[in-house]
N, C-alpha and C positions, 0 to 999 in steps of 0.2 A: 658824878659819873657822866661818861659822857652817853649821847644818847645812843643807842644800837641805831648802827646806818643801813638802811634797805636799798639794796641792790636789784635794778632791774635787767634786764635780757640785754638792753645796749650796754649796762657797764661790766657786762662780758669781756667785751671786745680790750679791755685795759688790764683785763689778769698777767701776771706776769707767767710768760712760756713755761715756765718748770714747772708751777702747779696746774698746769691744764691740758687733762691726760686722756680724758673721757674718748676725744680719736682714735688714742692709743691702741687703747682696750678695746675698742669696737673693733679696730686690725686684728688684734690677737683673737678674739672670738670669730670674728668668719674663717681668719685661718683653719684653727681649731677645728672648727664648723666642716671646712672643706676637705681638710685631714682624715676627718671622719666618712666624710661621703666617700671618698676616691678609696680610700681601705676598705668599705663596705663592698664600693661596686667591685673592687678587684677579688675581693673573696669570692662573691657571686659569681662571677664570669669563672674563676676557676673551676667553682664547683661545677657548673653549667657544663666547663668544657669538661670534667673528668667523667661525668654522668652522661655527658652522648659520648665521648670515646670506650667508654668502660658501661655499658648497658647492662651487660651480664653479672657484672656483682652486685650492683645495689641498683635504685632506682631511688633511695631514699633521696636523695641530694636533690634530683628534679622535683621533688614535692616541698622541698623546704622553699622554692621559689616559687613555683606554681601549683596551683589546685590541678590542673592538667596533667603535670606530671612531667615525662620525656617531650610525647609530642609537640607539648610547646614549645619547648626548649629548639628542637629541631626545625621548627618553625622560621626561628630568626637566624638561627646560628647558618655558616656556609656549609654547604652539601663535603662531606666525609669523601676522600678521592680515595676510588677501588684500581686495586692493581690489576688489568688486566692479565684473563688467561693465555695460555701459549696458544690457544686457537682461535680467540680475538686479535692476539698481535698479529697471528699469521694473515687472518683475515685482511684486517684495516691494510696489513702493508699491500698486500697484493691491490687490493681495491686502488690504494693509491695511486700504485705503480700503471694501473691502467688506466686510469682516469688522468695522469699524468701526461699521457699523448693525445695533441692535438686533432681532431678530426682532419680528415683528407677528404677534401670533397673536387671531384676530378670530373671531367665531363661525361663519361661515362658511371656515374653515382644512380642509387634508384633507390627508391623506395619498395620494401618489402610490403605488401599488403597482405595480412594474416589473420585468416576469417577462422574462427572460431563458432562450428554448426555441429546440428544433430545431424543434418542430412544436406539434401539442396537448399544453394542458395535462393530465395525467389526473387532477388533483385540482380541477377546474373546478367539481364537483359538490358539493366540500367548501368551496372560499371561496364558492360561492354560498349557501350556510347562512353563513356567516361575516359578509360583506357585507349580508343582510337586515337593514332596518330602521334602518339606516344611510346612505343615500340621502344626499348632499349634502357628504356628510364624508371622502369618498373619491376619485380616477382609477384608473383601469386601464391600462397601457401594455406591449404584448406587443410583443418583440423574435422574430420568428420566423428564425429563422435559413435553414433547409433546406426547409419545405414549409408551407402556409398550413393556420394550427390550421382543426381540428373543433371546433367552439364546441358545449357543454352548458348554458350556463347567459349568460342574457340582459345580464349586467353585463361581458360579456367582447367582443359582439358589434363588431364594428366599430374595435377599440380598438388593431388593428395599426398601428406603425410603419412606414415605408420600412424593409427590412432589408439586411443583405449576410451573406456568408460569416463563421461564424464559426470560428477554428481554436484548438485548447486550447493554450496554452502560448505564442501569439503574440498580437501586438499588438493583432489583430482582437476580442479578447476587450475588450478595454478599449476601444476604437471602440464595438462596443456598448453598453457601460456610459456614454460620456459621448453616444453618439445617442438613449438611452433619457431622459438626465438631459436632454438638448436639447429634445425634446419635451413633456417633463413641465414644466419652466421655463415654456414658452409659460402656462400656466396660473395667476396670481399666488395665486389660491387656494391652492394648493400647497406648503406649509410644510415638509411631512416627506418621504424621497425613501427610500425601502425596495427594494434588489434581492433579487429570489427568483430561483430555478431554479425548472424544471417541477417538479422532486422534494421541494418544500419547502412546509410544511402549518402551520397556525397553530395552536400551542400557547397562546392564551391566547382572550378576547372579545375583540370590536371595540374594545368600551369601554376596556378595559383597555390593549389594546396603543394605542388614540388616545390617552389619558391620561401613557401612561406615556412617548410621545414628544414630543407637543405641552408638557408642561410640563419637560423635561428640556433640560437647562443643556448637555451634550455632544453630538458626533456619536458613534455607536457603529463607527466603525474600528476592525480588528482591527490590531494593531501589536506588535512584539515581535521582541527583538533576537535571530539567531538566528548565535553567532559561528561554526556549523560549515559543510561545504562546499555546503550548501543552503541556505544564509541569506545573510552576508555575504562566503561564498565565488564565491556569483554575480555577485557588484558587477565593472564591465568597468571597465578604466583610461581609456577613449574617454569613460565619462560623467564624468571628471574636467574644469574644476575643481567645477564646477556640485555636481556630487556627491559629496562625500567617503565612501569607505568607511563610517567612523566613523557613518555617518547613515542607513546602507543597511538599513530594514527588509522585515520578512516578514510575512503578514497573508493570511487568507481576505477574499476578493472581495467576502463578502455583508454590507455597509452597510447603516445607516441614516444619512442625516444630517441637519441642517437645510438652508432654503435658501439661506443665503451658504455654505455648504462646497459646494452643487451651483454653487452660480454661479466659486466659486472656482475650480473643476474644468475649468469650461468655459472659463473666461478664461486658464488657464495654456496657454502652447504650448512656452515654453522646459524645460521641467524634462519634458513631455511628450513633445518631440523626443527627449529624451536614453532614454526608454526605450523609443520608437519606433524609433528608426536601431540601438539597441546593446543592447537587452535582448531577446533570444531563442534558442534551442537552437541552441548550439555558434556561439555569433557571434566570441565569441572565446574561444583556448586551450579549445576545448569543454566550457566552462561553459554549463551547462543555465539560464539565466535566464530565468524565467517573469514576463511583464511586471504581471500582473491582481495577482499576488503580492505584488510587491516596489512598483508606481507608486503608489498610493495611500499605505501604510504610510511610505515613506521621504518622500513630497510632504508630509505632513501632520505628519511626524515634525521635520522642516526646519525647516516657513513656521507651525503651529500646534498645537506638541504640547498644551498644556493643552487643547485643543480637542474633542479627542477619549477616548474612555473605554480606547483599548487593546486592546479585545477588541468582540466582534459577538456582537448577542442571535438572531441564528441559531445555533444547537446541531448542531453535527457529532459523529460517533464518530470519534476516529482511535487507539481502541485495538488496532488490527490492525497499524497501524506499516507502511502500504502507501502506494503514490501517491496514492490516493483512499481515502477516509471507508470507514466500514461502511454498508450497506445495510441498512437495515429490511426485513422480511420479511414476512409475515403471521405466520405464527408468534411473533414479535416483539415484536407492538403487543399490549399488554394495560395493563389500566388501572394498573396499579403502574408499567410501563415512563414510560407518559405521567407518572404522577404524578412519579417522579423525575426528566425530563428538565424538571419546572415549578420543581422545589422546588430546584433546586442553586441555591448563590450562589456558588461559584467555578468560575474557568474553567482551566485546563491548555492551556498553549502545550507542543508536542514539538519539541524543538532535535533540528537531525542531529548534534549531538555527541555522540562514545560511540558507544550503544546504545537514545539517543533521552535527554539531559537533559531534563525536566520545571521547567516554570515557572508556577509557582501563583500568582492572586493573587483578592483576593476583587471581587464586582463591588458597585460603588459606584453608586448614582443618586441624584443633588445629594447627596452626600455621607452615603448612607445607605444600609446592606449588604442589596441586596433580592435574589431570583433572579432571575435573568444570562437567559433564554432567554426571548424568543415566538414564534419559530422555529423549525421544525425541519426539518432534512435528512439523509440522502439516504432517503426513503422509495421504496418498491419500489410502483409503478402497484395492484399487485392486492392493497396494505391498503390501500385506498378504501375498502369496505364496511365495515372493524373501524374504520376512524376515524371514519366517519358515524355510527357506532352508539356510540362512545364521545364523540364531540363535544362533545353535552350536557353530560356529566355531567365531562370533563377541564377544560375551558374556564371553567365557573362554580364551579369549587372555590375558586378565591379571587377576590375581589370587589377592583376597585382603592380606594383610600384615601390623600390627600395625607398 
């Protein structure tokens, strides 16, 4: 017999091709292998999509994939497109259609300025230095809420509205705001549309702040997404479907815009019902939703976000971390205070998540990093005098330049 020959790993390499299959079969099995995965994942993904399309018959299918259920599933899958109502189509088109026309800005163009008070202004004394010399380029429109101002200064005389009842945290605040804009419209001269409060003082020249609105490509809207239980914790299930959570921003009241965003304002009722009838303290599950807030920010966030800048060149403090802004003082106003509330170029949103998250971003005008404020609020009635006397010298520190 002859001896049995022992074959090592190199005398592989000399088997004849037909008998040496073991590649073969490893092809066959990943295939196999892969056949199996791609029918699996194809089953899942069906079941997945029948189970968010078909909610209402079963929900079992979303749990044979996840311990979660649907929400997960929704999670990854693309958002379900809703057919709009006949009075969203109607909406959006009109919106369009006027947002559609180019601003006309002519040499006779002005700015509305639309102060928003309980009574007198006390810085009356201060735009009327401000207003000088500028005759033509300008309105005036006082919302008096509670008692018929005490006029100082001759630009202001005559200039009231029809008014009503204004209540802080309710819809009447925003009633104002579009009877202010109602009036001011009447005027076609009227290009730029600026809300003030009684407490709020002009941090720049006439020139300057005409300039820097009349040729500016945005509306200056405050907007900003704020996910904690004062932002989009406010959002009511009643303003569904019109309003999705997802869309629900936050924002100070004090606008500038052009006039298709006031005329847009005025022409919406639908998106306006919804924060009429269901945005106000403890309307539901006692969520505190403040309308002046959130209706603006989430309307414009919706129908025309590139539209606007995201933040408002009115200048608040809210480092006290309170309901309301800090107060200026006399004490206060000194010329470094002014000079730093001209010179900032970025703005700080306070999210109620936490301990107050911070959102920073820098402010842009046509697309170039200038400072953010011509405005300023909440000043206290008795710096009147230190602002008269620093006026001059705050307001012409810097000259405007395209």
């Amino acid at each position: 017999m002859k001896a049995a020959k022992r074959w090592s790993v190199g005398n592989l390499a000399s088997l004849p091709g037909a008998r040496h299959r073991a590649p073969a079969r490893r092809r066959l099995w990943i295939i196999m292998a892969l056949s199996l995965i791609i029918m699996t994942l194809s089953l899942i993904t069906m079941l997945a999509i029948m189970a968010y399309m078909y909610p209402h018959h079963s929900k079992r299918a979303c749990y044979m994939i996840s311990s979660r259920g649907c929400k997960a599933l929704a999670d990854w899958l693309p958002p379900s497109l809703r057919e709009y109502s006949d009075d969203e189509i109607a909406a959006r088109v009109v919106i369009r259609e006027i947002m559609s026309n180019a601003p006309v800005i002519r040499r006779d163009s002005k700015i509305a300025f639309m102060f928003l008070t309980p009574g007198t202004l006390p810085f009356e004394r201060l735009w009327d230095r401000f207003f000088q010399g500028h005759e033509g380029k300008f309105s005036v429109y006082i919302h008096a809420s509670r008692e018929r101002p005490v006029h100082h200064s001759h630009y202001f005389f005559n200039r009231e509205i029809r008014s009503d009842e204004v209540v802080w945290g309710r819809i009447s605040m925003v009633d104002a705001e579009r009877r202010l804009l109602a009036n001011a419209l009447r005027d076609p001269a009227n290009q730029q549309f600026v809300l003030l409060s009684e407490s709020c003082v002009p941090l720049r020249s006439f020139e300057y702040i005409y300039n820097y609105l009349m040729h500016s490509n945005l509306s200056y809207v405050d907007c900003f997404d704020d996910p904690g239980q004062h932002g989009s914790g406010r959002h009511m299930d009643h303003m569904l479907p019109e309003i999705p959570k997802k869309y629900f921003r936050k924002g100070a009241q004090w606008f500038t815009m052009k006039r298709q965003h006031a005329i847009v304002i005025m022409a919406d009722s639908l998106y306006y019902s919804r924060f009429r009838d269901y945005c106000g303290p403890g309307i539901e599950n006692n969520k505190n939703c403040i309308a002046d807030e959130h209706y603006l920010p989430t309307f414009f966030h919706m129908l025309d976000p590139g539209g606007i800048s995201n933040w408002s060149v009115t200048q608040v403090d809210w480092s006290e971390r309170q309901w309301h802004p800090k107060t200026y003082m006399p004490e206060d106003v000194t010329h470094e205070l002014l000079n730093n509330l001209t010179s900032s170029d970025t703005v700080v949103h306070v999210t109620s998540v936490g301990m107050g998250e911070e959102i920073w971003m820098p402010c842009m005008w046509n697309g170039i990093k200038r400072p953010c404020f011509l405005f300023g609020r909440k000043f206290h009635p008795d710096t009147l005098d230190k602002l008269l006397d620093l006026f001059s010298n705050y307001t012409r520190s810097v000259s405007w330049h395209l």
